[in-house]
The first five atom37 places (N, CA, C, CB, O) and aatype in JSON, in Angstrom:
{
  "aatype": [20, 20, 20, 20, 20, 20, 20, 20, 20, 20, 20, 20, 20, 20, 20, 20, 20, 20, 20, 20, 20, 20, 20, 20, 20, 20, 20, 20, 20, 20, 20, 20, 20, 20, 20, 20, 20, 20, 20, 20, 20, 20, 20, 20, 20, 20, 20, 20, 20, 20, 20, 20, 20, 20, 20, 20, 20, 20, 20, 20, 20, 20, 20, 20, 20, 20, 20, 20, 20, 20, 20, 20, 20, 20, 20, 20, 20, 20, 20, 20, 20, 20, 20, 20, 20, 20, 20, 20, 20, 20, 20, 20, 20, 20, 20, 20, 20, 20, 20, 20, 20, 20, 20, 20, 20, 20],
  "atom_mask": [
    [1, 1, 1, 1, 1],
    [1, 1, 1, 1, 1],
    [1, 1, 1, 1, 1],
    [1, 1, 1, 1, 1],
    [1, 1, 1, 1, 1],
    [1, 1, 1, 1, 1],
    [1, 1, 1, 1, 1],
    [1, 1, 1, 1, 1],
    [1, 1, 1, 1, 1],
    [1, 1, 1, 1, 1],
    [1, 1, 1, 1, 1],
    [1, 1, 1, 1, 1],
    [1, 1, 1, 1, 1],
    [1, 1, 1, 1, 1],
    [1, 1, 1, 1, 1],
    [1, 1, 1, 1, 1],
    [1, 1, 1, 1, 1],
    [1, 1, 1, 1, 1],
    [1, 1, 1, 1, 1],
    [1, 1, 1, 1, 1],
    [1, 1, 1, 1, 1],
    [1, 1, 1, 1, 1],
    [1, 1, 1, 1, 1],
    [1, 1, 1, 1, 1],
    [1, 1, 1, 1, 1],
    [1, 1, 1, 1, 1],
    [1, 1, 1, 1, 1],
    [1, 1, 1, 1, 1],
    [1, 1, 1, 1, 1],
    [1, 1, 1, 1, 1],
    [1, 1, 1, 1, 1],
    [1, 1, 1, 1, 1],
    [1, 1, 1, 1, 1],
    [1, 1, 1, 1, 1],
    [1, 1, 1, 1, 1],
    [1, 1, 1, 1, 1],
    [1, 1, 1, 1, 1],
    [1, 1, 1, 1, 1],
    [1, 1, 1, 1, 1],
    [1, 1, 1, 1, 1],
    [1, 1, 1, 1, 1],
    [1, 1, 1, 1, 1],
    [1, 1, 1, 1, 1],
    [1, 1, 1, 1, 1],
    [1, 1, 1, 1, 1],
    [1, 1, 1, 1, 1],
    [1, 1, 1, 1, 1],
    [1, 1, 1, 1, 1],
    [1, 1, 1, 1, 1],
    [1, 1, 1, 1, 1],
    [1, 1, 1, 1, 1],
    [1, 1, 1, 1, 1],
    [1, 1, 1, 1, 1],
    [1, 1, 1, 1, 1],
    [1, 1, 1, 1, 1],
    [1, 1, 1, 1, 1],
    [1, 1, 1, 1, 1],
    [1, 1, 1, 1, 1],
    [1, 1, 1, 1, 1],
    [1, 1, 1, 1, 1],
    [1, 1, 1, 1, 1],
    [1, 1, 1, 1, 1],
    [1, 1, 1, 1, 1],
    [1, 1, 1, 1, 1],
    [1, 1, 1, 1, 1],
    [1, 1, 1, 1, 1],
    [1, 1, 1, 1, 1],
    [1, 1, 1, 1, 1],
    [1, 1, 1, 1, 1],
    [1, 1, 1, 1, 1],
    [1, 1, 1, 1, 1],
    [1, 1, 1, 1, 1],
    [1, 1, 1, 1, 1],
    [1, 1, 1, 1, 1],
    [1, 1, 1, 1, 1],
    [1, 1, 1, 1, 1],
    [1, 1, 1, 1, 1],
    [1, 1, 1, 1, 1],
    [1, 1, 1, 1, 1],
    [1, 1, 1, 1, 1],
    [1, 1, 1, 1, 1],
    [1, 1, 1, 1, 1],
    [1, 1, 1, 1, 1],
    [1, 1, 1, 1, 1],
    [1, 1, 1, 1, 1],
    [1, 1, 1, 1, 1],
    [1, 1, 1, 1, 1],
    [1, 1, 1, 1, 1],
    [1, 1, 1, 1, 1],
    [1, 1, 1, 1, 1],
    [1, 1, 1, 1, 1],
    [1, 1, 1, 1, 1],
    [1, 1, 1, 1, 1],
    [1, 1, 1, 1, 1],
    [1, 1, 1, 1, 1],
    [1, 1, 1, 1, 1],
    [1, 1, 1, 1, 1],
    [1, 1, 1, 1, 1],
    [1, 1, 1, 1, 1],
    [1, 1, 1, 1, 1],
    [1, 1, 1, 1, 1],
    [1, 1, 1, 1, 1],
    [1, 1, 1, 1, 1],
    [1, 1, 1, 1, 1],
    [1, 1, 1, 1, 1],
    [1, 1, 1, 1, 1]
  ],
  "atom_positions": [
    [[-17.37, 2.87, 8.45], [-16.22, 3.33, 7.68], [-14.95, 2.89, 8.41], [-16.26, 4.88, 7.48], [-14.02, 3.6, 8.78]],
    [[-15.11, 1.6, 8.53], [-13.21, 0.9, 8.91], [-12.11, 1.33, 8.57], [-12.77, -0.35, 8.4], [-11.11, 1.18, 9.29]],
    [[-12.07, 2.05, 7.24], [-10.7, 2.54, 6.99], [-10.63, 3.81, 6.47], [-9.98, 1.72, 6.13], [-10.07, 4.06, 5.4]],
    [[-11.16, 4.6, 7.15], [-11.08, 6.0, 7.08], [-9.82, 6.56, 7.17], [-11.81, 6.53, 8.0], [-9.73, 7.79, 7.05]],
    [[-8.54, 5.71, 7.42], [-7.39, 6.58, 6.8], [-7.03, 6.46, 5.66], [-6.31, 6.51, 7.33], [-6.28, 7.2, 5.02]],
    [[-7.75, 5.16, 5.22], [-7.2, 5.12, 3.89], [-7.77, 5.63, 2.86], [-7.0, 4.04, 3.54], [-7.36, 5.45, 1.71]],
    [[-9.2, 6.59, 3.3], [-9.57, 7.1, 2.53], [-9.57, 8.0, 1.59], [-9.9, 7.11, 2.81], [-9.81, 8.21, 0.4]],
    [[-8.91, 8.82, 3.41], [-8.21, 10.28, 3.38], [-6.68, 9.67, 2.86], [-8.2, 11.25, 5.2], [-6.08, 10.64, 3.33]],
    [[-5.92, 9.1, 2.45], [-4.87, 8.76, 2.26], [-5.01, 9.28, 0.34], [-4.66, 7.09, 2.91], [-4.41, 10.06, -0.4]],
    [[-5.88, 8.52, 0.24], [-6.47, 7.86, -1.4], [-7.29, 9.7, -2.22], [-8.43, 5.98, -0.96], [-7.38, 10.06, -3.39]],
    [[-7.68, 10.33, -1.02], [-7.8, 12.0, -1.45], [-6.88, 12.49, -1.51], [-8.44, 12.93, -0.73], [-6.53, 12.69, -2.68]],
    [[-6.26, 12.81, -0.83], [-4.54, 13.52, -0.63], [-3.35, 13.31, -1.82], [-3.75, 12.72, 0.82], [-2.41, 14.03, -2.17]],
    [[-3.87, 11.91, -2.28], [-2.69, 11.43, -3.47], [-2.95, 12.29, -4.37], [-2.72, 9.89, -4.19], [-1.84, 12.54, -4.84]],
    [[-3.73, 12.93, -4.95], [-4.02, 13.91, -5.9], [-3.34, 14.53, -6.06], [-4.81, 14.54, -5.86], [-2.55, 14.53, -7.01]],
    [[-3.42, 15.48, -4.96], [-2.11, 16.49, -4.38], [-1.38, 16.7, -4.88], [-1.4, 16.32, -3.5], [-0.39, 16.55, -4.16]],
    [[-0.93, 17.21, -6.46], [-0.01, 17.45, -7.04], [0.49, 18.49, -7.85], [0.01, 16.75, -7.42], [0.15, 19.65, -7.64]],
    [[1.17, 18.21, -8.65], [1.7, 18.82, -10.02], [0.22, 19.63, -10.66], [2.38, 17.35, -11.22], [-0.11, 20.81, -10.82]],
    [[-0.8, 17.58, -11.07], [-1.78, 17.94, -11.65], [-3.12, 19.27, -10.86], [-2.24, 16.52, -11.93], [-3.89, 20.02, -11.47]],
    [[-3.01, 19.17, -9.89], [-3.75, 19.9, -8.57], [-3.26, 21.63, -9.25], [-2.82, 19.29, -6.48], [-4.2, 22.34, -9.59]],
    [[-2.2, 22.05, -9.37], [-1.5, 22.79, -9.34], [-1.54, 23.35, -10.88], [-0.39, 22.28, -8.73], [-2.14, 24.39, -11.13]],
    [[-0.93, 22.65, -11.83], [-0.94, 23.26, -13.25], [-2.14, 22.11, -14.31], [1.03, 23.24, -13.92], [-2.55, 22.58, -15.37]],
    [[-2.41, 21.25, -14.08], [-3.15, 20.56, -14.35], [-2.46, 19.14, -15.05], [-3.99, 21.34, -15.02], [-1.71, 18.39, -14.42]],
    [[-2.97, 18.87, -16.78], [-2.24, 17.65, -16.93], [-0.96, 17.99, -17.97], [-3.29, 16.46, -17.51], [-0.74, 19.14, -18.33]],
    [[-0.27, 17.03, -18.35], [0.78, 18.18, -19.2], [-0.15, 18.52, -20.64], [2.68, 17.3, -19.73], [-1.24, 17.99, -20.87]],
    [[0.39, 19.28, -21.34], [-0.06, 19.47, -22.77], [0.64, 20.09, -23.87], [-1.1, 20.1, -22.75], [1.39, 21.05, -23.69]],
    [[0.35, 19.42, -25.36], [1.2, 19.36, -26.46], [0.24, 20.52, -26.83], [1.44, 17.9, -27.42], [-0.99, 20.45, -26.9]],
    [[1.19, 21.82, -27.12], [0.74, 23.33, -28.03], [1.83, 23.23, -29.46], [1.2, 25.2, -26.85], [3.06, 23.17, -29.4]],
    [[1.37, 23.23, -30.13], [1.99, 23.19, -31.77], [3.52, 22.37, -31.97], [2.3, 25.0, -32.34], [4.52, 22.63, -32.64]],
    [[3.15, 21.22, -31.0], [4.58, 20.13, -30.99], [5.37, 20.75, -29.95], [5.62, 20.03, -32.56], [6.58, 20.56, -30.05]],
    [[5.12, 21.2, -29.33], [5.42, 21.7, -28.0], [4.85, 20.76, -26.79], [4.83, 23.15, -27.9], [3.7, 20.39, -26.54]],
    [[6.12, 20.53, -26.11], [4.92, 19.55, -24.84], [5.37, 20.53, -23.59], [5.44, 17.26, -24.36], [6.54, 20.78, -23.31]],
    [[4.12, 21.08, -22.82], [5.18, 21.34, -21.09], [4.38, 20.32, -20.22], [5.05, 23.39, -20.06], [3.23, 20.02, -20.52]],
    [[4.93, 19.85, -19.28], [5.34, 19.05, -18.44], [5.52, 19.49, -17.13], [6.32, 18.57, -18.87], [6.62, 19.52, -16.58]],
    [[3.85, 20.06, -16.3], [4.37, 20.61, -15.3], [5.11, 20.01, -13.35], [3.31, 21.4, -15.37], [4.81, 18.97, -12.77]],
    [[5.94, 20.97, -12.91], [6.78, 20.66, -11.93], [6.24, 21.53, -10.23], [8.35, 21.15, -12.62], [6.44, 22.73, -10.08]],
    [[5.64, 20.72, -9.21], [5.4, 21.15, -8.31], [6.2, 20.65, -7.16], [4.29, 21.08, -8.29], [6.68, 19.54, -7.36]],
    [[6.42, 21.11, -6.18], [6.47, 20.75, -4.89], [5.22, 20.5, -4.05], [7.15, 21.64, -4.35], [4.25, 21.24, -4.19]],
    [[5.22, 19.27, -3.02], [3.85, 19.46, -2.79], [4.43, 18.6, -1.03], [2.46, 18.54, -4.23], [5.45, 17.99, -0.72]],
    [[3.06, 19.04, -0.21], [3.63, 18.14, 0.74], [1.66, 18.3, 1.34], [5.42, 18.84, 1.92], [0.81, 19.17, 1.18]],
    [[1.67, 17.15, 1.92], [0.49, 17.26, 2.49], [0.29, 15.93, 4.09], [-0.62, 16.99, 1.02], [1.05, 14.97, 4.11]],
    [[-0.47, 16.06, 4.93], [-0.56, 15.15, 5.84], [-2.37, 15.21, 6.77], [0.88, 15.51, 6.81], [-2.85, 16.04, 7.55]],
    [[-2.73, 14.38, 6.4], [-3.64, 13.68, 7.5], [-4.03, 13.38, 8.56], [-3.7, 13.14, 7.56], [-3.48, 14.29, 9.19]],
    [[-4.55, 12.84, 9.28], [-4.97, 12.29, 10.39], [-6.72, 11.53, 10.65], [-4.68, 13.45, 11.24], [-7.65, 12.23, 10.23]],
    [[-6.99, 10.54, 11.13], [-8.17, 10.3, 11.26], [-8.24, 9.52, 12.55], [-8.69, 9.7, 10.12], [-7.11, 9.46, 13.03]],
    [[-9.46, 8.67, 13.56], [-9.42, 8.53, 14.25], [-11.15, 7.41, 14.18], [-8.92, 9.75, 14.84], [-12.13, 7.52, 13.45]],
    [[-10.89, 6.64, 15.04], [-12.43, 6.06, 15.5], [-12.47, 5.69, 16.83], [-12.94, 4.75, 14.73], [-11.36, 5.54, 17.36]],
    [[-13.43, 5.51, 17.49], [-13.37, 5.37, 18.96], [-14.72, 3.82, 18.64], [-13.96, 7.27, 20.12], [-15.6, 3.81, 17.77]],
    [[-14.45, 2.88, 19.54], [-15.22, 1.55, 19.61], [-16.68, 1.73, 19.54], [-14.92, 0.78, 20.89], [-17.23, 0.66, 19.26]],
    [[-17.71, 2.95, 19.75], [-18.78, 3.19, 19.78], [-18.71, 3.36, 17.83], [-19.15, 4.45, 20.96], [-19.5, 2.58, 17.32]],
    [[-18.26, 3.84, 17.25], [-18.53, 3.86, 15.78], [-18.27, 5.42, 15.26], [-20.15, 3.33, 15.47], [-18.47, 5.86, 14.12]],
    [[-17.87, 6.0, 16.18], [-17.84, 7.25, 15.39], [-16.39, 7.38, 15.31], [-18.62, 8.56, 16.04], [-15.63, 6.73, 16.03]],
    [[-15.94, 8.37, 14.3], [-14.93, 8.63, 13.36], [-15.04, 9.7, 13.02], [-14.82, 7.93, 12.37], [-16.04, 10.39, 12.82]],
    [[-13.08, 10.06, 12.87], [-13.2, 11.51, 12.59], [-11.69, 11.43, 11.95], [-13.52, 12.67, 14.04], [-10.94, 10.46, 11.99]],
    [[-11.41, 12.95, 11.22], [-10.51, 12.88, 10.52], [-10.27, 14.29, 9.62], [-10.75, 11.7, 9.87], [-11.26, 14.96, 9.31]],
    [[-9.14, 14.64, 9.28], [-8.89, 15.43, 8.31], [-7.77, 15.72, 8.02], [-9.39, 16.31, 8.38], [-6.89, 14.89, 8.24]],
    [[-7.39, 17.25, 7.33], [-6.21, 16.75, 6.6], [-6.0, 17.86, 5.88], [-6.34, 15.48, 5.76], [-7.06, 18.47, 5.76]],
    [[-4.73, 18.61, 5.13], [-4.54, 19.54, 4.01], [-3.23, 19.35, 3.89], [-4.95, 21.02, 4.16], [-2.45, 18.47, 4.27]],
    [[-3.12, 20.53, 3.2], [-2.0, 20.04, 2.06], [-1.68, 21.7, 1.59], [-2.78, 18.76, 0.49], [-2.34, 22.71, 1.86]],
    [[-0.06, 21.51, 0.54], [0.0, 22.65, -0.14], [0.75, 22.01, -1.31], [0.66, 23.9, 0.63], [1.55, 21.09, -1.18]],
    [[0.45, 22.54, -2.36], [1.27, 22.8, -3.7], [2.24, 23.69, -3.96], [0.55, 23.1, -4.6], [1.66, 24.77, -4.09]],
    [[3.62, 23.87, -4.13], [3.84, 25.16, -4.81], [4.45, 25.27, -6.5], [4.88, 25.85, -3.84], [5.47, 24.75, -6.96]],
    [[3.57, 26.04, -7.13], [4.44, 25.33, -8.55], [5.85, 25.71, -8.49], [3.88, 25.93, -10.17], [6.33, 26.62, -7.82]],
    [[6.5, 24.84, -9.31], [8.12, 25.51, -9.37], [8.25, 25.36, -10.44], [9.39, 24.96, -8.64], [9.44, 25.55, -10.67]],
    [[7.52, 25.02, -11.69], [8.43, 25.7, -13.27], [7.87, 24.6, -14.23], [10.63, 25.66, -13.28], [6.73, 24.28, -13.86]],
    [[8.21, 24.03, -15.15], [7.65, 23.25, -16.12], [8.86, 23.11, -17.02], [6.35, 23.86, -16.77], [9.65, 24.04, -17.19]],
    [[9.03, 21.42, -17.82], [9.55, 21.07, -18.45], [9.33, 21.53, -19.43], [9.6, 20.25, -18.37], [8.19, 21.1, -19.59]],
    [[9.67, 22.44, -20.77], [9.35, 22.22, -21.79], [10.17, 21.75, -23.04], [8.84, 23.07, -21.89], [11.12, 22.36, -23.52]],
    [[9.61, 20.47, -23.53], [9.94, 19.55, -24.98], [9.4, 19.99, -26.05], [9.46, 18.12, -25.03], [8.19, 20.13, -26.25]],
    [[10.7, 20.35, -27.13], [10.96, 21.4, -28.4], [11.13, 19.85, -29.05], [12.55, 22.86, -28.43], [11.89, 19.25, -28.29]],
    [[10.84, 19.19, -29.87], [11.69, 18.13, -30.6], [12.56, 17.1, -29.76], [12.64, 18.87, -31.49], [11.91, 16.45, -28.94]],
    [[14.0, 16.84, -29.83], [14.25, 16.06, -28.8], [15.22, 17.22, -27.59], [15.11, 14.6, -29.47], [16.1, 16.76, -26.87]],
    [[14.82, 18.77, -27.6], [15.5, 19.4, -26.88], [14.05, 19.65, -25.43], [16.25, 20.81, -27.89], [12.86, 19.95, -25.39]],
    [[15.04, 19.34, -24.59], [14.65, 19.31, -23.2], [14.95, 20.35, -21.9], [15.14, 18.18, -22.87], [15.75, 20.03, -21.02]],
    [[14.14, 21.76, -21.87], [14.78, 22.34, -20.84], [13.73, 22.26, -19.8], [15.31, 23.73, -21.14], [12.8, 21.46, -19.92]],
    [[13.83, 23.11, -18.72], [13.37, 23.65, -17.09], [13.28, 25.29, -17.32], [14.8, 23.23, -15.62], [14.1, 26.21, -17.31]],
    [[12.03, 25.2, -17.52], [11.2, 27.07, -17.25], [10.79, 27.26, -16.12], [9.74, 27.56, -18.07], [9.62, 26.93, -15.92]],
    [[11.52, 27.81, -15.03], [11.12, 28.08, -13.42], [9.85, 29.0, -13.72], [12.49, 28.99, -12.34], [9.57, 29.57, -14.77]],
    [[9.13, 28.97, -12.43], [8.33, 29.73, -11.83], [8.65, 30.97, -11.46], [7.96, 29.21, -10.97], [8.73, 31.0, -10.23]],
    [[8.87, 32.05, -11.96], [9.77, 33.11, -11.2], [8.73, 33.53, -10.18], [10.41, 34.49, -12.18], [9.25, 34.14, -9.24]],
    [[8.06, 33.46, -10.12], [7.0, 34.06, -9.27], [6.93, 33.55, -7.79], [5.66, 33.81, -9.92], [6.72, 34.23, -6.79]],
    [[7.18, 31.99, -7.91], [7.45, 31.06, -6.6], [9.14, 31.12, -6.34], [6.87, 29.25, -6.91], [9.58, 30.55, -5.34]],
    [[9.75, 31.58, -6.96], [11.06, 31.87, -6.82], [11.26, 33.17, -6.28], [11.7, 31.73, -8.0], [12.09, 33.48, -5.42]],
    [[10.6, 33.75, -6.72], [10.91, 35.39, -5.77], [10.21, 35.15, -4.35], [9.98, 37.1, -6.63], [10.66, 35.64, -3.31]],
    [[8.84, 34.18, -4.4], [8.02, 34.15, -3.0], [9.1, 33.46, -2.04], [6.42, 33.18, -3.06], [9.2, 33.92, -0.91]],
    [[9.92, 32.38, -2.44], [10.77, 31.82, -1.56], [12.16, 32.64, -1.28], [11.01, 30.5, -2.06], [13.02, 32.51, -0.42]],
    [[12.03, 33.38, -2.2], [13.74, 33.91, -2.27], [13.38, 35.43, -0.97], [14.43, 34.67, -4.63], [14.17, 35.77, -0.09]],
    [[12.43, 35.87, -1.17], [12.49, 37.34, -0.28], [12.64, 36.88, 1.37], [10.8, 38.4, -0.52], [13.61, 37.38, 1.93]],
    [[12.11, 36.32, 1.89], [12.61, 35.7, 3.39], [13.7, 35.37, 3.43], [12.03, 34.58, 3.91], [14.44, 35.81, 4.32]],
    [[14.29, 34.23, 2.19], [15.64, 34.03, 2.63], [17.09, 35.16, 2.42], [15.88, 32.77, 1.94], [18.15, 34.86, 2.98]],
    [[17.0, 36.16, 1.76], [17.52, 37.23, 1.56], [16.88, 37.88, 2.85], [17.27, 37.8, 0.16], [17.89, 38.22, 3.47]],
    [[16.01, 38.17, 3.45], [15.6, 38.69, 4.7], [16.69, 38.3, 5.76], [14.17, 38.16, 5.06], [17.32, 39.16, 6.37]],
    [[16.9, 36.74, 5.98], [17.17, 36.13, 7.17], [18.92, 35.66, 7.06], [16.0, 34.8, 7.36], [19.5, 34.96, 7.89]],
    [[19.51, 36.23, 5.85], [20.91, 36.28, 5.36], [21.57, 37.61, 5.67], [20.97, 36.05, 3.84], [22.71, 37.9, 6.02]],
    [[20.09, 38.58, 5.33], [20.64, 40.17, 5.51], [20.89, 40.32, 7.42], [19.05, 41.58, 4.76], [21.74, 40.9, 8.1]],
    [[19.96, 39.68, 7.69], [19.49, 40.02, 9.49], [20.94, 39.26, 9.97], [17.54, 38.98, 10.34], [21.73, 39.76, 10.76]],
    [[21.14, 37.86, 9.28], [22.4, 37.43, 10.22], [23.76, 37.96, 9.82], [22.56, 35.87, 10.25], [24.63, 38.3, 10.61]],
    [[23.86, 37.99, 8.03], [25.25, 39.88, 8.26], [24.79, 40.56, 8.93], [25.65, 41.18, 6.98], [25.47, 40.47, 9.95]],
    [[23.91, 41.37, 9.11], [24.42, 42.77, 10.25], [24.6, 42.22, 11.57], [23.17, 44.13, 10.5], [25.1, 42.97, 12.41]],
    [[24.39, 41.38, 11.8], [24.36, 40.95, 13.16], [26.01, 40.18, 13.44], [22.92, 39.8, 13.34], [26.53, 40.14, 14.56]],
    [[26.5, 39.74, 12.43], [27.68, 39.08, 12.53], [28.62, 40.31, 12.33], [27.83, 37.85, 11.5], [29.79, 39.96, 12.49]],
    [[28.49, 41.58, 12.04], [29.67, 42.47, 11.18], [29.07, 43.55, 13.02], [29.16, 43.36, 8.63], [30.01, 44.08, 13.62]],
    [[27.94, 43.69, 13.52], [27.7, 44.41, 14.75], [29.09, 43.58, 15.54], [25.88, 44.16, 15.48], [30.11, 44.18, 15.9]],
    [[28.87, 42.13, 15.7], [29.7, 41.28, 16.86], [31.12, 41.74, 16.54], [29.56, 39.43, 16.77], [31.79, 42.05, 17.52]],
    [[31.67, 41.83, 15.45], [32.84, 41.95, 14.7], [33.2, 43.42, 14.9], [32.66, 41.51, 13.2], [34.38, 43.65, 15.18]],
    [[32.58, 44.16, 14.82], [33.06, 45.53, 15.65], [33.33, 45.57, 16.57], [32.47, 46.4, 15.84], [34.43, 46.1, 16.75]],
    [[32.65, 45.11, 17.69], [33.27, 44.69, 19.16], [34.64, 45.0, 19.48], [33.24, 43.23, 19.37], [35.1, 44.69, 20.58]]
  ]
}
């Protein structure tokens, strides 16, 4: 197996949208069109005796879907991956006000 990164390269491309919500699809002239974030990375290895090694993951997160009405075109978020990203960062906004309004009393 000579090119065992490109194997794992050629699995990983998947990794998507489709991985995630699947392929798009038309419901009563309705099309959605789904929208992920995705990031994924690899690694593999061989040593001159013949053995080889390798692996690899990945994540999806959905973020919302196009949906096509006729020729009208909007963006239906994910609220669900929107609240998962939004509660840390409201966490780490709240932690650095109190911490900036503590210094400011000083």
């Amino acid at each position: 197996m000579a090119n065992l990164p490109l194997e794992l390269g050629k699995q990983f491309a998947s990794l998507g949208a489709n991985a995630v919500y699947g392929e798009q699809q038309d419901v009563d002239g309705i099309r959605l069109i789904p929208v992920a974030l995705t990031w994924s990375g690899f690694g593999a290895g061989e040593d001159p005796s013949g053995g080889t090694g390798g692996g690899g993951g990945g994540t999806a997160i959905p973020v919302g879907a196009y949906v096509r009405k006729g020729d009208d075109l909007r963006f239906e978020p994910n609220l669900v991956s929107l609240v998962a990203v939004g509660i840390p960062f409201v966490w780490v906004a709240g932690r650095a006000l109190s911490r900036i309004i503590r210094a400011l009393k000083r």
